[in-house]
N, C-alpha and C positions, 0 to 999 in steps of 0.2 A: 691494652684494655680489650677484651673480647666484646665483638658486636654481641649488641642485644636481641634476643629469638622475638621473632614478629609472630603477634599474635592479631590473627582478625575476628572481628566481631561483627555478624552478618546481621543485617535489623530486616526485622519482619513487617509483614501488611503497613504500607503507611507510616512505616519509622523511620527514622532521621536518625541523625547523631545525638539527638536527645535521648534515647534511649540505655545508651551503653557511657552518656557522659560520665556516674559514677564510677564504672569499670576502668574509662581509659585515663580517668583520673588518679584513679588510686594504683593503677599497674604501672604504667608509661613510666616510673621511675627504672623498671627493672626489665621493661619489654617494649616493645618495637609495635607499641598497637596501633592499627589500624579498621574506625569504621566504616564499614560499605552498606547503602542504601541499594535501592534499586529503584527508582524514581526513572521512568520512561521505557524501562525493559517491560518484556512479556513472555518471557520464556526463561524456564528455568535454565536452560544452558547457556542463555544469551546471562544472565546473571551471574551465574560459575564461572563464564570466560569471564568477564569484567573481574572477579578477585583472582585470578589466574595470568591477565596478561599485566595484571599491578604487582602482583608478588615474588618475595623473589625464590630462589631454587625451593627452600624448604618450609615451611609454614606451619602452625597450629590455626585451626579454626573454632572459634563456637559459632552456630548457628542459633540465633532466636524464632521459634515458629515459623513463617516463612522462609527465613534466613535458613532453621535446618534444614529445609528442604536442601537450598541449595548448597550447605554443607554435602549434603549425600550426593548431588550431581557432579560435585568437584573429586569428593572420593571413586565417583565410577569414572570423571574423565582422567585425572591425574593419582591415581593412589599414592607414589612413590613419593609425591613431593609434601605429601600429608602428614607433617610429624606428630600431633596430639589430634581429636575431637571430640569440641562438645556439642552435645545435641540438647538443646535448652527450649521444653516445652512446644513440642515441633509433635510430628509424626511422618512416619513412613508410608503408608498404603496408595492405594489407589482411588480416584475419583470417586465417590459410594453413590446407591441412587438418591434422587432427591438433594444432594451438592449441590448441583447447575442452577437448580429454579431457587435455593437459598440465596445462593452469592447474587443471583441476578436480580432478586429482589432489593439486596444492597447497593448496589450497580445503578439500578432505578432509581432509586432514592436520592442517593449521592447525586447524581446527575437533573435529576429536576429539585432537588433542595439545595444543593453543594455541601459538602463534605463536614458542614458544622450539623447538618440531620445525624450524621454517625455519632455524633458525640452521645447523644441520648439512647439510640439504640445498641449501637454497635461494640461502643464501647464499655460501659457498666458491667457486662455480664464480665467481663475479661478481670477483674477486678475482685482482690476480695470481696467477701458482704457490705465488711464495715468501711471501707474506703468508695465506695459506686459513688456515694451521694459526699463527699470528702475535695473538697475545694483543690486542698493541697496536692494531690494526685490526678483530679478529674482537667484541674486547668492546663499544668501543664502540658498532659497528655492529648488534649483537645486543640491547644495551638500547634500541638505537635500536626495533629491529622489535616486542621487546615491550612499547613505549608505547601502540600501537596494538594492535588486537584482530581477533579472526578475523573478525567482520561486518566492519570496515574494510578488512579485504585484500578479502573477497570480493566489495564492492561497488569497489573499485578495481578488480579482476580482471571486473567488468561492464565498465566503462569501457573496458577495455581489448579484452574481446572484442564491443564494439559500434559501432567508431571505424570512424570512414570512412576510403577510401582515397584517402590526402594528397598522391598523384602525381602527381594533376592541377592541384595547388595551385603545384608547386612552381615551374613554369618564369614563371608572374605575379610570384612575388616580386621585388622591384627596390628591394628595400632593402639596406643592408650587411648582408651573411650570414655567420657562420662558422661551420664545418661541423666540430666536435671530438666527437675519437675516443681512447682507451686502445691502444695497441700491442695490448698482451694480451687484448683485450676479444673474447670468444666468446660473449657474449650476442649483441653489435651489435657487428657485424664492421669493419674497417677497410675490408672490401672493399664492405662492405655503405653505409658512408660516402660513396668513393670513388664509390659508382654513384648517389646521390641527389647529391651534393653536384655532379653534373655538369649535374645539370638544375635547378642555380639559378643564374641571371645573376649572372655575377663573385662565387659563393660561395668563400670562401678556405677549402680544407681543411687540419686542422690536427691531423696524429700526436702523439699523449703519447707516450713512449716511457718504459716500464715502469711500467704501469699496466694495470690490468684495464677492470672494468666503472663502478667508485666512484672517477672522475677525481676529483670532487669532495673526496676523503677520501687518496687513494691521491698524487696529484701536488697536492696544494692548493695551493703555490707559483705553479706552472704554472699552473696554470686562473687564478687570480688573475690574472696578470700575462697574460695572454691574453684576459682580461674587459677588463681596462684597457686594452689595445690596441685593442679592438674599439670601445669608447665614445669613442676617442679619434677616429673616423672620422666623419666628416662625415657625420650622415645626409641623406637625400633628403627 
């Protein structure tokens, strides 16, 4: 019997294993998946080595939002050991102005409310229209954020405003890429997709349609069965 290809599933801002439960539910018959948080780090590369010194020679990753990031730092530290990626509602660029004083107004918050103030701000916008105010998605999502603690957002929120910029990473890659995006996603735009995913050789971009920012949660069918196509592809 041939071992099964290990696929990792990187969680974003403040996610858990809750996130990608229906993924590594419905794969884990046919794949070797693996979720990684990042819960204490602050650096993107301090996050990369963490899925690097767990994996073994050859891997597929997806990245979720912050997770793509650090998809893109393990392809600039290890390319060769990288057999598929997805890049799942994430971006590429660099720090923009007026970044610092957003997140650090989050930062503030969290830290003199603790991290159930996010659920009302922070979270909703991420969120289709019709799900923001929707029990069924807003609760679990919300225990999800208060697992973690306002030191852990704010050392993620380091991470995230000390990351390099991934743009000149992208057009090297030459592995199988898929480039997934939320319709309704106003964090990380479809347009925003649409313009990185041009500059990866034969990346295949791929619309959810009716979904926000939390593909993972919001379409989990979808992204499932979209993982599975992807693994299904021959890597380089």
């Amino acid at each position: 019997m041939s071992q099964k290809e290990t696929l990792y599933l990187l969680c974003g801002l403040l996610c858990d294993a809750y996130t990608f439960a229906r993924q590594k539910a419905a794969l884990s018959d046919r794949y070797d998946v693996r979720v990684v948080d990042f819960f204490g780090l602050d650096s993107m590369e301090s996050m990369a080595r963490k899925v690097l010194d767990d994996a073994p020679a050859r891997f597929s990753v997806c990245g979720f939002s912050m997770g793509g990031r650090v998809a893109l730092k393990i392809m600039e530290l290890a390319p060769q050991r990288v057999a598929r990626l997805c890049l799942l509602d994430t971006g590429v660029g660099p720090v923009v102005e007026g970044e610092a004083e957003k997140r650090q107004v989050l930062i503030d918050l969290a830290q003199a409310k603790g991290n159930a103030a996010l659920i009302k701000t922070w979270l909703p916008p991420m969120l289709h229209p019709t799900r923001q105010k929707d029990p069924a998605f807003i609760g679990p999502l919300g225990e999800m954020i208060c697992r973690a603690n306002p030191e852990i957002f704010a050392r993620q929120q380091k991470a995230l405003l000390t990351r390099d910029d991934a743009r000149p990473l992208l057009p090297k890659i030459k592995i199988p890429t898929y480039v997934v995006v939320g319709r309704q996603d106003v964090w990380s735009t479809v347009e925003q997709h649409e313009a990185f995913a041009r500059d990866i050789p034969g990346a295949k971009l791929i619309v959810i349609e009716d979904s926000g920012h939390f593909v993972p949660v919001e379409q989990a069918d979808q992204l499932s069965a979209t993982l599975d196509e992807m693994m299904q592809v021959p890597s380089t």
